[in-house]
N, C-alpha and C positions, 0 to 999 in steps of 0.2 A: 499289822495294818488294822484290823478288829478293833483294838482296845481304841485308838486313833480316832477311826472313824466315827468308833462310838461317842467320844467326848467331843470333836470337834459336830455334832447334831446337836447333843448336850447342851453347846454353848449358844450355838444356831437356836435353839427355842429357847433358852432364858432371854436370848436377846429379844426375843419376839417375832423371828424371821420363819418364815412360815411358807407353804406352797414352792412358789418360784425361787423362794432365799436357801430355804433345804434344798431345792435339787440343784442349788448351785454349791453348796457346801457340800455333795456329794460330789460332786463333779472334780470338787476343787483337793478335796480327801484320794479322791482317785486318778488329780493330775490328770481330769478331761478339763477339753475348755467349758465353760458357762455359755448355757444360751439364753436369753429370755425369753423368747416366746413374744404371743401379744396380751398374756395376762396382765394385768397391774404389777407395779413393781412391790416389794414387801417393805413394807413401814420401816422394816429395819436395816434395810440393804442396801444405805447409807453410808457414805465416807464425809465425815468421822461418824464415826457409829455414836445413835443417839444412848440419852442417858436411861431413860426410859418407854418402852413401845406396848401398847396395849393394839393388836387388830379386832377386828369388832365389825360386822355388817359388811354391805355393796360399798363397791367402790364407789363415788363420786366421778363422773364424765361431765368433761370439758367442752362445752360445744358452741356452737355460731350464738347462741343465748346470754352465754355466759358475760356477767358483769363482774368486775373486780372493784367491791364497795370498800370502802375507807371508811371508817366508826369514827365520829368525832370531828373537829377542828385544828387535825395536826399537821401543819402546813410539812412536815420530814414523813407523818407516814402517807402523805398524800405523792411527795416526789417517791417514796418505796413503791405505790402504787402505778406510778407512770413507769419505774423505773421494770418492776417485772412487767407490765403491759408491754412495754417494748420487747421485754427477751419473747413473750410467747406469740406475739403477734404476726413476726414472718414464716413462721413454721406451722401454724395453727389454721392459717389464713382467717382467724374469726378476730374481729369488732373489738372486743375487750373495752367496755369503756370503761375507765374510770369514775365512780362518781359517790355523791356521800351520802344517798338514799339506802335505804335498807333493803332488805331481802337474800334471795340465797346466790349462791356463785362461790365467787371466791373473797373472804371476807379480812380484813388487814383490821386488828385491833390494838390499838394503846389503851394498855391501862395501870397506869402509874401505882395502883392499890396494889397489884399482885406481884407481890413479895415472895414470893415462890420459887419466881425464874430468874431472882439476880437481874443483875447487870448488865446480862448480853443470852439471859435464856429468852427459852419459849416456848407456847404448846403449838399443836396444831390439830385440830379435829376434823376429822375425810369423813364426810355419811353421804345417803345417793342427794342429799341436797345441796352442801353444801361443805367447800374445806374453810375453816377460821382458825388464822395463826392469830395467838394472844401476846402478847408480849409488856413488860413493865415500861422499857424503852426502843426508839428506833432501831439501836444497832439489833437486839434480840428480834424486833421483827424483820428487820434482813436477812440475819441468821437464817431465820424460820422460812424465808423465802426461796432461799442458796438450797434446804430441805424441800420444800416445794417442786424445784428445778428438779434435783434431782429421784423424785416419785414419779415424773413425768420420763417417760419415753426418751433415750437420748438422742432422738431425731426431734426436737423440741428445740434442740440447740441449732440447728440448723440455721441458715438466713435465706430460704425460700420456702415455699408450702410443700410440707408433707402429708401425706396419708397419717389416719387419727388408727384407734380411738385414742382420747388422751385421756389416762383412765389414774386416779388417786386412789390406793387404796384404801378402805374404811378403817377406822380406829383411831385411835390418840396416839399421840408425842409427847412425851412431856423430857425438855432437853436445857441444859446448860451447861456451861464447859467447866473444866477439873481447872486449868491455869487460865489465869487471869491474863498472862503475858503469850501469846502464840504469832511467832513472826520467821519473816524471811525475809535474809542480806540479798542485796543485788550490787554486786561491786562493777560500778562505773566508772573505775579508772582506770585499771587494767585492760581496759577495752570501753569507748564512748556506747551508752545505749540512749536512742533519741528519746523524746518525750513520747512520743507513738508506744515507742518498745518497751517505755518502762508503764504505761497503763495500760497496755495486754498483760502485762507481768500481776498488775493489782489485779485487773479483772480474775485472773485464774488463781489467785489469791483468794478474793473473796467468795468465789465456788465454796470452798474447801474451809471458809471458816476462820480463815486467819485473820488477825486484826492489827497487825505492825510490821511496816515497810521498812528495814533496816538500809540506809542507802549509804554506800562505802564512796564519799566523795573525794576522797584524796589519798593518794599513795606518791610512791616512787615515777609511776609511769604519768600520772596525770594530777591534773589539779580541776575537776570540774563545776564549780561555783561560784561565781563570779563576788567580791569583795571588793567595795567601791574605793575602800583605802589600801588596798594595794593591788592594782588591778594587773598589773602582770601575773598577778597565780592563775588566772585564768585563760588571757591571750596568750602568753606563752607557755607558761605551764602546763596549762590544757591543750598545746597545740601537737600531743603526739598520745602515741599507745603502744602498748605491748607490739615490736615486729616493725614501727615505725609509722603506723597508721596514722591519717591527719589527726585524730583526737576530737577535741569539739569538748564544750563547754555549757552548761545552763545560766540564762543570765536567772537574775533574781525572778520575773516574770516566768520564765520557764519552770524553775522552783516550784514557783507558789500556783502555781497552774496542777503541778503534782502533786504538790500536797492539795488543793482543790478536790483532783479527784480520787486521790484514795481516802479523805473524808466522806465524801459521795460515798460510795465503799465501806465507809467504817472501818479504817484502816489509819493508825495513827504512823505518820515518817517521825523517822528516830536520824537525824541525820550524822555523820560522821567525819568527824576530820580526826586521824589520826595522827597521834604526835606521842612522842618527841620524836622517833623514827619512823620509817616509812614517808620521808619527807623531801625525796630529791626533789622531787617537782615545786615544790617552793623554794628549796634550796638554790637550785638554777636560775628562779625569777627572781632572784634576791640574796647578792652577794653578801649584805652584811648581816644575814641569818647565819652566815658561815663563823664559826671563829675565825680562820686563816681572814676571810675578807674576801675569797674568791670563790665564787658561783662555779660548781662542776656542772657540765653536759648534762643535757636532758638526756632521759632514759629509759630504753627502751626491751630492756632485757624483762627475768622474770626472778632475781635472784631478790635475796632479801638481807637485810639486817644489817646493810652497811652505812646505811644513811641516819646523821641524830642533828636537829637543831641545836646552835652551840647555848646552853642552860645556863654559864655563867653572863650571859650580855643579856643588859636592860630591856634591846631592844626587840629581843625576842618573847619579851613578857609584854611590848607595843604588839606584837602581831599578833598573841594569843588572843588579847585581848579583842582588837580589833574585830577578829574575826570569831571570833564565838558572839559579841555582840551582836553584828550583825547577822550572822544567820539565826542565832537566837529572836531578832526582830522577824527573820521571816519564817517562823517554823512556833505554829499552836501549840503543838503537842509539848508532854512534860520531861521527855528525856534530851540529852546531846550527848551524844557519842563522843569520846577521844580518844578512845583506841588503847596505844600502851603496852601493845606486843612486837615482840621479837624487836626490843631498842638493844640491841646486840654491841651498839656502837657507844651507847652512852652508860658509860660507869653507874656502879648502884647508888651509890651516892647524889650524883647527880640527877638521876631518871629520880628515885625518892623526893628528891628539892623541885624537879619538875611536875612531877605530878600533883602533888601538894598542892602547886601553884595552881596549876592547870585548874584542879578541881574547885578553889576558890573562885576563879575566874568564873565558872558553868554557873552555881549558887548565885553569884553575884547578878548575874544575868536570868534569873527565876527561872533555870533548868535542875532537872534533877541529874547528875553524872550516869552514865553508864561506862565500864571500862572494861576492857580485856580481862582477862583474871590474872595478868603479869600486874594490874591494879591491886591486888592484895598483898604484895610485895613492898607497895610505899604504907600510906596509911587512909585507906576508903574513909569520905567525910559521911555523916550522918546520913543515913536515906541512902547511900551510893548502891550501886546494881552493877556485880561483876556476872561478862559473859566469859562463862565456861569453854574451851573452845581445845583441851585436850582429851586425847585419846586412853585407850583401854591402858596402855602400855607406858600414859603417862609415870613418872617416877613418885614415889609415895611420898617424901619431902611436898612437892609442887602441889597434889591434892589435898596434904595436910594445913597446907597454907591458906587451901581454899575455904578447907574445912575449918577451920580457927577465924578464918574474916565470919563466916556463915555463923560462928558462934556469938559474936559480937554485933551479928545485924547485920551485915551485909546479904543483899540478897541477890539471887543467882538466876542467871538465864542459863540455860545448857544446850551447848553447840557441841556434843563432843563429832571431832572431826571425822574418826574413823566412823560416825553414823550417822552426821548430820551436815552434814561437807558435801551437798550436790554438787560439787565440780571433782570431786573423787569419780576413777572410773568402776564401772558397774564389773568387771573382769579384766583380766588381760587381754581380750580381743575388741575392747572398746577404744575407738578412734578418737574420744575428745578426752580433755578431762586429763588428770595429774595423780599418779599414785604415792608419792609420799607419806599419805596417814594408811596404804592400805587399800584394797579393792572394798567398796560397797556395794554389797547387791542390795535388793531390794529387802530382801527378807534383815539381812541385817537394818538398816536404815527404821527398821520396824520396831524390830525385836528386842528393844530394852524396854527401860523403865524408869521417868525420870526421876520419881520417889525414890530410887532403890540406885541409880549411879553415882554414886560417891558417897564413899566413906565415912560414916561422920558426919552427913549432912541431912537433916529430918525433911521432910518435905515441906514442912511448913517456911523451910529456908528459899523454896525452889519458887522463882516466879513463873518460870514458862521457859516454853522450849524457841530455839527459832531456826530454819533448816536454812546456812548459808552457802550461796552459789559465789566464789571465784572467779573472775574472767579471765586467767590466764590464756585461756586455747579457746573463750568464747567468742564470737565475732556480731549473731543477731538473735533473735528472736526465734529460729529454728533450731540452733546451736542452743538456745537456752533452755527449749523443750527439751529437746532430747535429753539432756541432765538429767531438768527438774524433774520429768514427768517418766515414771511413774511413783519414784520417791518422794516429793512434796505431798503427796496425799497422808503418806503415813505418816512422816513429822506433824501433819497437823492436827490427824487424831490421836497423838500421844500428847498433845497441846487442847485440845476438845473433850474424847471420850473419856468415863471415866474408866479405873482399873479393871473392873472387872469385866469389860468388854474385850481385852485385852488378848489375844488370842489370835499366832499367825492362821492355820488353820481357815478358821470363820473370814478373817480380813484377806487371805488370798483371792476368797471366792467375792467378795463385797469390791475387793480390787478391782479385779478382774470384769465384773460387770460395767465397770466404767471405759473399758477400752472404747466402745464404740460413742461415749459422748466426748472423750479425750478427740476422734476422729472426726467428729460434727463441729468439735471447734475448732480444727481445722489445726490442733496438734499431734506433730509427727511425734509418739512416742519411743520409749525403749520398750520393745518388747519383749520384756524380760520372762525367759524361761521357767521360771520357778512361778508364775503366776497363771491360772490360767484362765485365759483372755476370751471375753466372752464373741460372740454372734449376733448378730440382730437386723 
């Protein structure tokens, strides 16, 4: 226990955790819960753990004075401005105005010259006058804000007035993330989630730093996105779910309302029609997608891999098209999803002639492809992005595959399922959730490495991680916490922090401190054993 403890303090002060951050990483070495106390929180006792913490001086206090100044004429860091004003405003009960005079408070800065912090960093600097998050662009100073949140009290999240102080500790930040790519699937066809439930899904997204909304819009059980040239994938395709639920559907307005706000967010949708399998629900609403000519029953089960669009007909390269166009008209962002797993039903041959196609079609339409990694099996076009999405126990053929696309340029997200599969259960005595790949605890969910999971594969191959949620057994927004949370936190510092912060040890205790704002925003979590869950 000795050597242990001693390395996991070790790690606890290079990170720069200090006071309140050590006696949680004692606590957390000795399997007691964390409490915080009402000292300031430690610079470093952050999720995702920053890249760099210098503490230094008094904390900074927040008080009925307090203004939150915006530097400049940046019409996005002035909405960043309104936008934390509103988080601290019903819990602080103080004034916060926003405005573009100078002085001290809390101070939001662009500055395009500082090449420092990339593309999505940032500093932040706490003294007794004043904290100033610097940032090159908006999404960094979001970032840097999501870090502000959580230096504050997790009674800050609340949405009534609490008891203060609200205290920033003193010292720098200096932060930006290792992957480029850090996201999280929400599959909405296996189960309908409204437009409500999938922006509480961003919001706790963008906590934690992640910047890509994977949205699984079509499977076997549903078709949720409305397509003006074939408009039955939606009314009746989407008219059911997993168990035989009504279903439900997004028309394009509802779309674009969500992609709306996970841009708000900094958060790019990546959205997803899966093909060539995975397709009854089109199937159904559209008999001559079938070779035979006959539309099978909608479906409502959870099995997989019997359904293939028929490859040899025209007219299934009308509906590709179709519909990647148009959702490509309503979707910013640079990627579209096609999926391309478990087509169990469509010969190699033909899945090969299909996807090929497929992937012309996405080009053609100024996306970049994203595919399953059964995508490295046809032939990935230039620039294509395969998601990883097997396990430890995958077979070495199947990685090798991945690994030889990865050699040629293809670049990789990694989902492996047995640790990044939020709808896997946390043990055998969890009630939601599907074990197929294998129990998840939390600690595994952690505990890799994505530089170092596969074979063969350099990091420079690896774009980012993304931790995907399944809806088989999910139904709403409290069934989706309990999955995601307390696992989506660590998928996303292994997408954030860099290596060397890397450390279950240190990250149980930094975990663990977050139970009580996971509870202020009003998510029911897993209260996973192996962590220990603070007090406050």
């Amino acid at each position: 226990m000795l050597p242990r403890l001693l390395g996991s303090l070790l790690l606890v002060t290079a990170a720069g955790v200090s006071g309140v951050g050590a006696a949680q990483a004692r606590a957390a070495a000795d399997g007691r819960p964390a409490t915080t106390g009402t000292s300031p929180r430690p610079l470093g006792g952050t999720v995702p753990a920053p890249a760099r913490v210098k503490p230094a001086g008094s904390p900074y206090s927040l008080t009925a004075d307090t203004a939150i100044r915006v530097e400049g004429d940046s019409g996005e860091a002035r909405r960043i401005g309104d936008y934390l004003a509103g988080l601290l405003r019903p819990s602080t009960g103080h004034p916060l105005p926003v405005t573009g005079r100078g002085g001290d408070g809390i101070r939001l800065r662009l500055d395009p010259q500082d090449r420092g912090s990339g593309a999505e960093g940032y500093t932040l600097r706490s003294n007794p006058e004043s904290v100033t998050i610097t940032a090159r662009t908006p999404a960094g100073l979001f970032h840097g804000v999501q870090t502000l949140r959580q230096l504050l009290p997790a009674r800050v999240e609340e949405r009534s007035r609490q008891k203060g102080p609200w205290q920033v500790a003193g010292g720098t930040i200096e932060d930006a993330p290792r992957y480029a790519y850090r996201g999280a699937m929400l599959d909405v066809s296996r189960h309908f989630f409204s437009v409500a439930e999938v922006k509480r899904y961003i919001d706790q997204l963008a906590l934690y730093k992640l910047n890509t909304l994977h949205l699984h819009l079509s499977d076997d059980q549903g078709w949720r996105i409305a397509i003006d040239s074939w408009p039955r994938l939606a009314t009746y395709g989407g008219s059911t779910e997993v168990g035989g639920g009504p279903g439900g559907h997004y028309t394009k307005a509802d779309y674009q309302e969500i992609v709306r706000y996970a841009s708000s967010r900094y958060l790019e949708v990546v959205p997803e029609i899966d093909l060539p399998g995975h397709t009854n629900a089109a199937l159904a609403s559209y008999a001559e997608l079938n070779c035979d000519g006959a539309a099978p029953p909608l479906y409502t089960g959870i099995e997989v891999g019997f359904s293939s669009l028929c490859v040899p007909k025209s007219v299934t390269y009308d509906f590709v098209d179709d519909v990647i166009r148009e959702l490509a008209a309503l979707t910013p962002g640079r990627y579209l999803h096609i999926g391309g797993d478990e087509a169990h039903s469509t010969s190699h041959d033909d899945y090969v002639s299909f996807m090929n196609k497929a992937q012309a079609v996405v080009g053609r339409y100024g996306k970049t492809v994203i595919g399953w990694h059964q995508l490295t099996g046809a032939t990935p076009v230039a620039g294509a992005v395969a998601q990883y999405w097997g396990y430890d126990r995958t077979g070495a053929a199947e990685r090798e595959q991945v690994a030889d696309a990865a050699a040629k340029g293809t670049k990789l997200v990694l989902s492996p399922a047995d640790r990044s599969y939020l709808d896997m259960k946390y043990d055998k005595d969890t009630e939601l959730g599907l074990s197929w790949a294998g129990y998840v605890s939390v600690r595994r969910s952690y505990d890799w490495d994505p530089a170092a999971y596969l074979d063969g594969v350099p990091e420079r191959s690896v774009l980012g991680v993304e931790a995907a949620l399944w809806s088989e057994t999910l139904t709403d927004s409290d069934e989706i916490e309990q999955m995601a949370f307390p696992r989506l936190p660590g998928v996303a510092e292994l997408g954030w922090s860099p290596a060397s912060t890397h450390d279950w040890d240190t990250y149980k205790a930094r975990l663990g401190a977050q139970g009580p704002r996971f509870s202020a925003l009003g998510i029911d979590y897993h209260r996973a054993p192996e962590v220990p869950w603070a007090t406050e």
